[in-house]
C-alpha positions in Angstrom: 5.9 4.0 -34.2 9.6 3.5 -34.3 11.3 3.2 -31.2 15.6 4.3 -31.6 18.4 2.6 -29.6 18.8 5.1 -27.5 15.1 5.5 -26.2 15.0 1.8 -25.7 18.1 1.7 -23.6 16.6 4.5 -21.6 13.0 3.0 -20.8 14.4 -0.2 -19.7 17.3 1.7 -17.5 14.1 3.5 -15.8 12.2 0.1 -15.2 15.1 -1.6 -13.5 15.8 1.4 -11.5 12.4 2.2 -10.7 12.4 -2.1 -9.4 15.5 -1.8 -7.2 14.8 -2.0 -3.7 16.8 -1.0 -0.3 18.4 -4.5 -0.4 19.4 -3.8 -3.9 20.8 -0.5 -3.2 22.7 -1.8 -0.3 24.5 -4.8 -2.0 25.2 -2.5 -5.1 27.2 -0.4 -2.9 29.4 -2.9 -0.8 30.0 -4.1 -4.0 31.5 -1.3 -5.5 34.4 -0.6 -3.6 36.6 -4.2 -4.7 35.0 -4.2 -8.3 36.5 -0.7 -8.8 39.2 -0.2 -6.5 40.5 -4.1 -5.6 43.7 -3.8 -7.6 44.4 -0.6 -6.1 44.0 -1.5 -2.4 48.0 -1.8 -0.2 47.1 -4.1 2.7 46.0 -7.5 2.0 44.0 -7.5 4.9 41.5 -4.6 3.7 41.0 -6.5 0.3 39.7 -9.4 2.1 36.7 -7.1 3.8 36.3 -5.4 0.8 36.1 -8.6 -1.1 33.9 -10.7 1.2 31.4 -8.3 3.0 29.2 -7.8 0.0 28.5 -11.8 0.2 28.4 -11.7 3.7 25.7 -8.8 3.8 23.9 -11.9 0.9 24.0 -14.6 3.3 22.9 -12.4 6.7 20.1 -11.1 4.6 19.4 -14.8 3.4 19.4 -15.9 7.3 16.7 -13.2 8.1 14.7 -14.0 5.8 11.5 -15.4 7.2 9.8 -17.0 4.3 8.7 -20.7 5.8 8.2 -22.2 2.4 11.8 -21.7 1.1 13.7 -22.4 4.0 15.4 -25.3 2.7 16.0 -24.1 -0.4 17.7 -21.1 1.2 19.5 -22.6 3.6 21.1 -24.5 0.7 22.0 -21.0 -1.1 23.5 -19.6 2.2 25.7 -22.3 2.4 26.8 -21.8 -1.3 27.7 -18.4 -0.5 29.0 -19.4 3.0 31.5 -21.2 0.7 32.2 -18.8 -1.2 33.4 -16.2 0.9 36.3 -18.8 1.7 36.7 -19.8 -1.7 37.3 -15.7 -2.3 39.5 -15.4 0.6 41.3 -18.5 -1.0 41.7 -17.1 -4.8 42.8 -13.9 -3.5 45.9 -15.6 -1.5 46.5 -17.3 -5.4 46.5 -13.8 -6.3 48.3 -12.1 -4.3 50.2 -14.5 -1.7 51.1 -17.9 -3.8 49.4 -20.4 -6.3 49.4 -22.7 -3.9 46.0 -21.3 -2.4 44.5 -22.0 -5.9 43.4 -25.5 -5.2 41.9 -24.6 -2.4 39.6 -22.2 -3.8 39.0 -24.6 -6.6 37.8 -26.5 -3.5 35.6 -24.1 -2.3 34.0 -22.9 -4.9 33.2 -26.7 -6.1 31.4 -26.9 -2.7 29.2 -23.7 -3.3 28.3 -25.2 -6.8 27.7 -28.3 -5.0 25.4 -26.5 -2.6 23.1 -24.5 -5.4 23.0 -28.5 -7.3 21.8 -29.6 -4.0 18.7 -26.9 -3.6 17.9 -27.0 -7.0 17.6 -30.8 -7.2 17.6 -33.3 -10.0 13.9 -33.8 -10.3 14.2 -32.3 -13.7 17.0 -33.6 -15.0 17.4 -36.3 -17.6 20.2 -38.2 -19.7 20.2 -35.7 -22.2 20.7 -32.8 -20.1 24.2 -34.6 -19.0 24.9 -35.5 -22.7 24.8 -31.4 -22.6 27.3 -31.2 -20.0 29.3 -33.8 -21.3 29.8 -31.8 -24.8 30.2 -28.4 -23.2 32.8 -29.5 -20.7 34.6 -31.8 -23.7 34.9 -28.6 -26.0 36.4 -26.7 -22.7 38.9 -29.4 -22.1 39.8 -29.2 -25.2 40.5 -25.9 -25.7 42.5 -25.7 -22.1 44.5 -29.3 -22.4 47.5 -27.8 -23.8 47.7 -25.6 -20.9 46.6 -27.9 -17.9 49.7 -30.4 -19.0 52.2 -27.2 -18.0 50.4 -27.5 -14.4 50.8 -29.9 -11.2 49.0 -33.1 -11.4 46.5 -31.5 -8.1 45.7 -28.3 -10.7 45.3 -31.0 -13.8 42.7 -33.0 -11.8 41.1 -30.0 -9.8 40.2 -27.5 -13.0 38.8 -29.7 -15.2 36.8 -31.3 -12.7 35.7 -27.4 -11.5 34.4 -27.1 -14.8 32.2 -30.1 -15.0 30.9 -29.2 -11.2 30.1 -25.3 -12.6 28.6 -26.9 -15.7 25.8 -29.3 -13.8 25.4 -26.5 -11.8 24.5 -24.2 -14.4 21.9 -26.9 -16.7 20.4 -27.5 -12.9 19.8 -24.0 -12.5 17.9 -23.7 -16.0 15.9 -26.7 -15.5 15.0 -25.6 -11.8 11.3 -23.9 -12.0 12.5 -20.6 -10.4 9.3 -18.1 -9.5 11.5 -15.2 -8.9 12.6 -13.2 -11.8 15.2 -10.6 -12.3 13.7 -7.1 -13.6 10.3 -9.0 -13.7 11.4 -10.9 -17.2 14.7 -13.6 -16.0 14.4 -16.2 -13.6 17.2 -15.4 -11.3 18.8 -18.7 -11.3 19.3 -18.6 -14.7 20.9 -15.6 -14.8 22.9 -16.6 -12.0 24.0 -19.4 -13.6 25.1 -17.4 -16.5 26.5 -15.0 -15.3 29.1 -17.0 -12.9 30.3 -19.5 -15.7 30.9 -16.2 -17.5 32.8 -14.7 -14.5 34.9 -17.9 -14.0 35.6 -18.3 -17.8 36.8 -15.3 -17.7 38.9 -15.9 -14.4 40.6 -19.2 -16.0 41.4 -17.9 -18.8 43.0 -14.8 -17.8 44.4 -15.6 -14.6 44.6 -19.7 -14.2 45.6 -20.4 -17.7 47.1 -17.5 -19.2 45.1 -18.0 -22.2 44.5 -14.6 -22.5 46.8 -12.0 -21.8 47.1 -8.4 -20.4 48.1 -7.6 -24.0 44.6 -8.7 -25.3 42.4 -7.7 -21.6 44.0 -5.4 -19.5 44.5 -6.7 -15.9 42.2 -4.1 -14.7 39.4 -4.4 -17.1 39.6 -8.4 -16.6 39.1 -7.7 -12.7 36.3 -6.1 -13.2 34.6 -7.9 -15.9 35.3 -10.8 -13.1 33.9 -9.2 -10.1 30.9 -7.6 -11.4 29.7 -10.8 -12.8 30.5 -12.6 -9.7 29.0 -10.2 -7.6 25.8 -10.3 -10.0 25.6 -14.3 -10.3 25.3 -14.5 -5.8 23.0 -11.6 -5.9 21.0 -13.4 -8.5 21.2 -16.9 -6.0 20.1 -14.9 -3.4 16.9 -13.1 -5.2 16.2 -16.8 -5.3 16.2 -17.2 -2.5 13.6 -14.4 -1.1 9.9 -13.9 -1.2 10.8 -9.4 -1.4 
């Protein structure tokens, strides 16, 4: 029997609602009000509760988490995430404040990666996994080089070496043997790992690099394209983190 579009869109929209939990709920929720709204919000010091909470609410729920057998691999997670709520506090200053706070997040967020490589371990990686890396992060230098010469010599150093952190992140999370799946069918640090080299791609090339312009993705719809996978990449980390 012939299943349309439309009616297989719809069955697997009822099985991932029909597997979201309170936590889910929750998180969806807090997440909604910068994703949407961010742009739109006057004082700077509301966008930094708006911003941060939902990955606070990650790494509180993370720290009550009684599961003995993962505890090291989740204290590893909540401080990834512990990072990232300054690295977000730090991009959001580039954003809105000066440039100057860009390295700084750079810095942060390099930590977090550093932080998920360290709870997903190497026991599974070989030479040809960082022959990978190597490739992937050469074709990205090579499509950014033009623009990382207009920068400072911290920004020149700091991105590309970002991108190489973000990338061993990303083959560690694929090789790690991850029990926990999203919408029973994706490991979640898979996922995770996609979906937050998609948000930061999208992030350096919009507002870093200026690769992209307004004129091709709207400020707004970048923003949220940014956020949502952002916000979807820690939840993803944090799934991974819990026995629920």
């Amino acid at each position: 029997m012939n299943v349309s579009i439309d009616q297989f869109i719809f069955k697997h929209f009822i099985n991932i609602y029909s597997n979201l939990q309170t936590f889910d709920w929750y998180y969806l929720l807090l997440t909604f009000p910068y994703t949407l709204f961010g742009p739109m919000i006057p004082l700077l010091a509301i966008s930094y509760v708006a911003k941060c909470i939902p990955i606070i609410y990650l790494i509180m729920t993370i720290m009550n988490n009684r599961t003995v057998k993962r505890f090291d691999y989740s204290r590893k997670i909540a401080a990834g995430l512990l990072a990232s709520v300054i690295g977000d506090v730090y991009i959001l200053n580039m954003e809105e404040v000066s440039r100057s706070y860009l390295i700084y997040g750079i810095i942060s967020f390099a930590l977090a990666h550093i932080f998920y490589i360290s709870a997903f371990s190497f026991r599974n990686y070989r030479y040809h996994h960082f022959f990978i890396v190597i490739i992937i992060f050469s074709l990205s230098y090579v499509m950014t080089h033009e623009r990382l010469y207009g920068m400072n010599f911290m920004e020149r150093i700091a991105i590309p070496t970002y991108s190489f952190i973000i990338l061993t992140m990303a083959c560690c999370a694929f090789l790690y043997k991850d029990f926990i799946s999203i919408w029973n069918r994706i490991p979640a640090t898979r996922m995770a790992a996609i979906s937050f080299v998609i948000s930061d791609s999208i992030l350096g090339l919009t507002e870093i690099t200026g690769m992209i312009g307004p004129h091709i993705i709207p400020k707004y719809v970048s923003h949220v394209l940014i956020l949502s996978t952002y916000y979807f990449a820690q939840y993803c980390f944090t799934r991974s983190a819990l026995f629920l």
